[in-house]
N, C-alpha and C positions, 0 to 999 in steps of 0.2 A: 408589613408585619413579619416579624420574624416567629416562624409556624414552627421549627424544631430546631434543637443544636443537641447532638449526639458523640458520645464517646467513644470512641474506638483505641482498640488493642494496638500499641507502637504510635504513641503520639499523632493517632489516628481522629480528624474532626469533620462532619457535616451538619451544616446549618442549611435548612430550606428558609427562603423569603418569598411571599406575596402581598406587591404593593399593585399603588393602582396603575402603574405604568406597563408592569412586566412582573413575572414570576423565577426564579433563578434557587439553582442549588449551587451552594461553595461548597467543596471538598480538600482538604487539606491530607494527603498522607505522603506516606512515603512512594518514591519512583522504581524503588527495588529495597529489599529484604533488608541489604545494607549502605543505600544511598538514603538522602537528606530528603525529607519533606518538601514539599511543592504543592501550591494550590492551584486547583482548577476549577472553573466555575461553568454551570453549564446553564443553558434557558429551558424551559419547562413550561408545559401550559398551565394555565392559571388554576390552581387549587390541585395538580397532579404532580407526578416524578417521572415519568413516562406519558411519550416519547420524550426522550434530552438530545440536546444537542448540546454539543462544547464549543463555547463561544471564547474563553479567555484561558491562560494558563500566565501564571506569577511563579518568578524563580527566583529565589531571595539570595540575599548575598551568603555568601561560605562563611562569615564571619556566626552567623544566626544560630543561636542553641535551638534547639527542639520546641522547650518551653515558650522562645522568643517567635517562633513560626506558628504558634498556636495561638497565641496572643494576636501576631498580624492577623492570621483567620477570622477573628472578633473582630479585629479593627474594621477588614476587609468587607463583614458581612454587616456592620453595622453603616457604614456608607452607602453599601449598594440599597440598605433599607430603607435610608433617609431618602437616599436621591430618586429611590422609586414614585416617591409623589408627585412630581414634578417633570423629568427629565428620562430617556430611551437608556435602554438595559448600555447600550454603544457609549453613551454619552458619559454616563454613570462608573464604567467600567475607565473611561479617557481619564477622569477626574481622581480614581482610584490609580491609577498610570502613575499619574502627574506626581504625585502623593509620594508615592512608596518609592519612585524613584528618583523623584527629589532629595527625600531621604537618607537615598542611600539604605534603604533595606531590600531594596530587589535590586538585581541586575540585568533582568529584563521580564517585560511584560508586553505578553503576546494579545491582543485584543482582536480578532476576526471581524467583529461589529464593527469599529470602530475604522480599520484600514477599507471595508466596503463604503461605509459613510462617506470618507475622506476622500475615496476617488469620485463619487457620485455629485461632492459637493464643490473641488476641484472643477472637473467637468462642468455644472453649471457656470463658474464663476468668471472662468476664461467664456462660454457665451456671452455674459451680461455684457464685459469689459469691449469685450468685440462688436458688441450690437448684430451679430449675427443669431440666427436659428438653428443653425445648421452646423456638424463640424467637417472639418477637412478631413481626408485622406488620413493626412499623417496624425488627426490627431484621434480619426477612427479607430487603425491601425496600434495606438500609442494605448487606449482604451480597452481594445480588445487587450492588449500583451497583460494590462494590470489587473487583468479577470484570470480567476484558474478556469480550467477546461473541468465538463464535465467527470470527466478521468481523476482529474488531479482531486476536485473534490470528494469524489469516492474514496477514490486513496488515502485522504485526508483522517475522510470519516473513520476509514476503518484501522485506521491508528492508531486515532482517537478511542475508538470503541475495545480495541487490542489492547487501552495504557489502562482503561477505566478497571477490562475484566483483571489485569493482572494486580490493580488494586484491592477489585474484590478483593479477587484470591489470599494476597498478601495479609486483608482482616478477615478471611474467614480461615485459614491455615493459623492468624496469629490467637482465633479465639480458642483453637484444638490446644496450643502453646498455653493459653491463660488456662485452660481447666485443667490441663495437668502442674502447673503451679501453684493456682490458687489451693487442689487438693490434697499436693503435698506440702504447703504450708500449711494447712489446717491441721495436718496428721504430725508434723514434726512438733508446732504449737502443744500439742496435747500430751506430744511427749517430753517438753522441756524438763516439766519436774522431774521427772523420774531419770534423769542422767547420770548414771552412777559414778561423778567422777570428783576427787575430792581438789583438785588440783583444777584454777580456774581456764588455764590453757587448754589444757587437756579437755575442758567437758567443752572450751567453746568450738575445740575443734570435731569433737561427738555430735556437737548441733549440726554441724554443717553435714559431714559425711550422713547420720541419718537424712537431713534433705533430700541429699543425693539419691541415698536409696529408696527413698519417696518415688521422685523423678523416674530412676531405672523403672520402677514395679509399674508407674502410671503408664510409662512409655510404652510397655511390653503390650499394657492391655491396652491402651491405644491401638498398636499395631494388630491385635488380635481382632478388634471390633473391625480393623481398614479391614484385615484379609477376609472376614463374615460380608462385607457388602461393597469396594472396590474392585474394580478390573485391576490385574497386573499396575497397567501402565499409570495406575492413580497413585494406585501404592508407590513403586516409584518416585512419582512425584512427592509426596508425601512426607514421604523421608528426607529428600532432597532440601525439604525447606525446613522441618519440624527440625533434624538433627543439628541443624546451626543454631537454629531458632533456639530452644531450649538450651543447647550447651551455652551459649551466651549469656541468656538470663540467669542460669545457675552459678555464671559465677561472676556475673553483674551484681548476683545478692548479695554478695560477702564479699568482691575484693573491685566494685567498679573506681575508686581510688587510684588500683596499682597500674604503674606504664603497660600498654597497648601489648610491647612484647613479651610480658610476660603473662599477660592474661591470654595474645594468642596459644601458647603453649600451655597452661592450666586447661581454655579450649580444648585443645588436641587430646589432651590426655582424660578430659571428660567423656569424650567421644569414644576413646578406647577404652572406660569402663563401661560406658554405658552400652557397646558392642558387647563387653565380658557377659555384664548382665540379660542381654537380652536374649544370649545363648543361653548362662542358667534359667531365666523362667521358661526359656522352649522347651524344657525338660519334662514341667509340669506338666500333668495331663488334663486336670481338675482346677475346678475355683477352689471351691471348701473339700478338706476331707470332715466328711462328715464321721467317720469312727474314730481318729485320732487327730485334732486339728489341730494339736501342739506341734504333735511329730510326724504329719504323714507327710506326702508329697504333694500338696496342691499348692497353688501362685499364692493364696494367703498364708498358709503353714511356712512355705518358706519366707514368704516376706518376714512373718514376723520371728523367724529364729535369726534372719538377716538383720534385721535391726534392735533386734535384743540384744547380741552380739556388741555391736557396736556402740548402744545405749549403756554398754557395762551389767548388763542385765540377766546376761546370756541362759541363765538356769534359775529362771522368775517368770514361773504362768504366770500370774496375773499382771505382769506387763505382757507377757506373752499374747493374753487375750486383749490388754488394753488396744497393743498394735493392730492387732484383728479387726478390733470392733473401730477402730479413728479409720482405716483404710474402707471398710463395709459402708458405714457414715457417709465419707468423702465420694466415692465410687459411684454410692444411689443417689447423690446430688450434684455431679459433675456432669450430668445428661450424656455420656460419651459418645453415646452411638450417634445421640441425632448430631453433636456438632462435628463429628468422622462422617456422616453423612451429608451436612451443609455443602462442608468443603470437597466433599467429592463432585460436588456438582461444577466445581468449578477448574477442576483439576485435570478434566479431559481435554 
């Protein structure tokens, strides 16, 4: 039975199965921030997710979109659910092998189960044929060498358990990434009508640049929420992945179409505003001014003369408020802190 299939941020997927053979989580994400998706599958006791262990790892061909690696994920998890009724997680995983790389959609597929099996059943087979009990010397020796060492399995594990946490880390860094997107499209959204620009170029490019400025204001307080409950060295990190993370998707929204090199440099230069800006809101010392919040100094007062500005707006309170009140909105529904707090946990 397959018990859950969940979505994650970055063409991120796990599916848990318990059948009557064996219980298994598939996880599909990415191997780093800007490498390709790969699945791994781990065994699990029956009705739990802990303790796991990682039994298999599928690496698909370079040729595979994103959407096409997500799809084998289904494929992958809906065989290991079938073949649960009948046959060993090893067995099950060999047949999933056979599959995918017959195909030609993986380029290799690591099975752990499966290469223990195959020495254990090896070993018997050369007894039967021999009519002996017992093995030789060299075929002790031959046995021993196809076993890891206690060592080696440790080392193995903790790889293993090193690939998994950087996975976390990669969806819970990429969920900090989705709430400051999802809430500056919500605010940008709110403000389509009101772009004051008669000229249809002109306002599509006003759409975009307020995003932006969406982006900037979220980021600022993003990083405001890291330095209230991170150590240094989180923060740090933080930015290390957030800054890529987001300049990409910002300009994944409007221009993922254009050649590679010119988006890395649209990148670059996203990055160099968004440093601009994240010096202007340092400035700020307040959320709201509460005596003059058109014109005083707080991160909302200037957001919204910042994107009034740019909306063609620039000496219009009631857009001035509208900007206010979509950022207030997005802000108390974005949970900031706790998900700058998830990812801290993962970050040390």
């Amino acid at each position: 039975m397959i018990a859950s299939r969940r979505n994650y941020p970055f063409n991120s997927r796990v599916t848990t199965i318990h059948t009557t053979m064996y219980s298994c989580m598939v996880s599909t994400s990415k191997e780093g921030l800007f490498k390709k998706q790969s699945t791994m599958v781990f065994e699990t006791p029956a009705g739990q997710l802990r303790p796991r262990r990682a039994v298999a790892k599928i690496i698909y061909a370079d040729s595979l979109r994103p959407g096409d690696r997500l799809q084998m994920h289904d494929i992958v998890a809906k065989l290991l659910n079938e073949a649960g009724e009948s046959v060993s997680l090893g067995n099950a995983l060999e047949r999933c092998s056979k599959s995918l790389k017959g195909s030609g959609v993986a380029s290799e597929v690591i099975n752990l189960l499966w290469e223990d099996k195959a020495t254990v059943t090896e070993s018997i087979d050369r007894s039967e044929d021999s009519g002996i009990t017992e093995m030789s010397t060299d075929e002790e020796e031959s046995e021993a060498e196809s076993h890891e060492t206690p060592e080696q399995q440790l080392a193995q594990l903790e790889a293993e358990n090193a690939k998994l946490r950087e996975q976390l880390l990669i969806q819970k860094v990429g969920l900090v990434g989705l709430a400051i997107v999802k809430a500056s499209q919500a605010c940008s959204e709110m403000l389509k009508p009101m772009l004051n620009f008669a000229d249809e170029k002109e306002k599509q490019q006003a759409e975009i640049y307020v995003f932006y400025e969406f982006i900037y204001f979220f980021m600022h307080l993003t990083m405001r929420s890291a330095f209230s409950q991170l150590t240094e060295q989180q923060i740090a990190r933080l930015q290390d992945f957030l800054g890529p993370l987001v300049s990409s998707t910002a300009i994944d929204s409007f221009f993922a179409h254009w050649p590679e090199d010119r988006k890395d440099k649209m990148r670059s230069e996203f990055l160099t505003k968004l440093n601009a800006a994240e010096l202007e809101y340092s400035t700020c010392k307040e959320l709201f001014s509460k005596g003059s919040p058109l014109t005083g100094n707080s991160l909302f007062s200037r957001l919204a003369r910042n994107v009034a500005e740019l909306s063609g707006n620039s000496t219009n309170p009631p857009v001035l408020v509208l900007i206010i009140d979509a950022a207030a909105e997005a802000l108390e529904t974005m949970s900031l802190d706790s998900v700058v707090r998830d990812a801290g946990n993962f970050l040390s």
